[in-house]
C-alpha positions as CSV (number, residue, x, y, z in Angstrom):
1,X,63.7,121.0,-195.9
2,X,67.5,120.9,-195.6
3,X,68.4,117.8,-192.9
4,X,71.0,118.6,-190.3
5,X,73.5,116.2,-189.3
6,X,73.3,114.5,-186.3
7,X,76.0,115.0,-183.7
8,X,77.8,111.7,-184.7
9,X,78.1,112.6,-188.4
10,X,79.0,116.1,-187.4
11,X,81.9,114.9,-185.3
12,X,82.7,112.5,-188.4
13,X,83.2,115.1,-190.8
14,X,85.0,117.5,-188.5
15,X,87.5,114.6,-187.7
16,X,88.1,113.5,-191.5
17,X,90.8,115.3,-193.0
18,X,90.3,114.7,-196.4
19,X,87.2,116.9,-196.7
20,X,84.5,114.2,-197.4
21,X,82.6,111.7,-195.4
22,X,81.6,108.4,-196.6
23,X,78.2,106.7,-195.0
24,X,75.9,104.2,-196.0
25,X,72.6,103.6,-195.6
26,X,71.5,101.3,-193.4
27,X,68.0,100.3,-195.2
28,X,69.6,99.8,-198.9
29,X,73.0,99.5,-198.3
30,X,73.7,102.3,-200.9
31,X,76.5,104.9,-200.4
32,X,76.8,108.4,-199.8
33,X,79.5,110.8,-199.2
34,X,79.3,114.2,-197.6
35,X,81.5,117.3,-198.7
36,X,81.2,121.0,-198.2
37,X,79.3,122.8,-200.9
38,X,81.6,124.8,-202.2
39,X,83.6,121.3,-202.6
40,X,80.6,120.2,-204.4
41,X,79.6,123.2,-206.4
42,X,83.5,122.7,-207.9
43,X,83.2,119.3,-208.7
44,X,79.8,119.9,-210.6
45,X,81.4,122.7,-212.2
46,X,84.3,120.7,-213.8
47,X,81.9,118.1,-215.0
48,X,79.6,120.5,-216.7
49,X,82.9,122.2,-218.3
50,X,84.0,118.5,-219.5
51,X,80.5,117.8,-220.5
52,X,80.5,120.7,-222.6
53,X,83.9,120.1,-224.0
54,X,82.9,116.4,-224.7
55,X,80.2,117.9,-227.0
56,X,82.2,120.3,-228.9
57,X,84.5,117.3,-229.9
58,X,82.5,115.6,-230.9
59,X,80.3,118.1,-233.3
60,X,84.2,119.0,-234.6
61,X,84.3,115.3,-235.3
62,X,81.0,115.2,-236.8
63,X,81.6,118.5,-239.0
64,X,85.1,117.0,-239.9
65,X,83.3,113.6,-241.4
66,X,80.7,115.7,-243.5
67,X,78.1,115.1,-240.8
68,X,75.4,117.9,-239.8
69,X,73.9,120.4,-241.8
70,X,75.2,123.8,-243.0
71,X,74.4,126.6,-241.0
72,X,72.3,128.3,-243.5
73,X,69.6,125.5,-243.6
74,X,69.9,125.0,-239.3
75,X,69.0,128.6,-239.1
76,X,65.8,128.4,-241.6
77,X,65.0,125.1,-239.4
78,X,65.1,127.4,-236.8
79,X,62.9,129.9,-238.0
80,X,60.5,127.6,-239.9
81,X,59.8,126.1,-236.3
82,X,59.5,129.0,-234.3
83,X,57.5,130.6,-237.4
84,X,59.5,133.8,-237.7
85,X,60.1,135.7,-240.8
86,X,62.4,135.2,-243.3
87,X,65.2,137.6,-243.3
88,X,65.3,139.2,-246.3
């Protein structure tokens, strides 16, 4: 079930020029804030993309300091745990 907003939060967030909505709950005091979802879906986007670039730093960093394993022996880990062949 997807909530609708109630006439006074609608009026709110047609009103607020900035494109998002801050509210609180009134039983736990914790804060919200409402944006369009394509607003949204953009902001998640960017995060995943700097989540993603955070981890490839830092597996460069790793490789550069002679962590990890050579690829050779992650792809037999691979195969030895999904028991496929060896490749001859």
């Amino acid at each position: 079930m997807i909530p609708k907003l109630t006439e006074e939060l609608s009026a709110a967030v047609a009103s607020n020029d900035n494109g998002s909505l801050e509210v609180v709950n009134p039983h736990d005091n914790r804060t919200y804030f409402i944006v369009e979802g394509s607003v949204h879906q953009q902001a998640m986007d960017a995060l995943r993309r700097q989540q993603d670039h955070d981890a490839i730093a830092e597996g460069i960093a790793q490789m550069e300091a002679g962590e990890g394993k050579p690829l050779n022996d992650a792809f037999e880990d691979i195969r030895v745990r999904l028991q496929l062949p060896k490749q001859a």
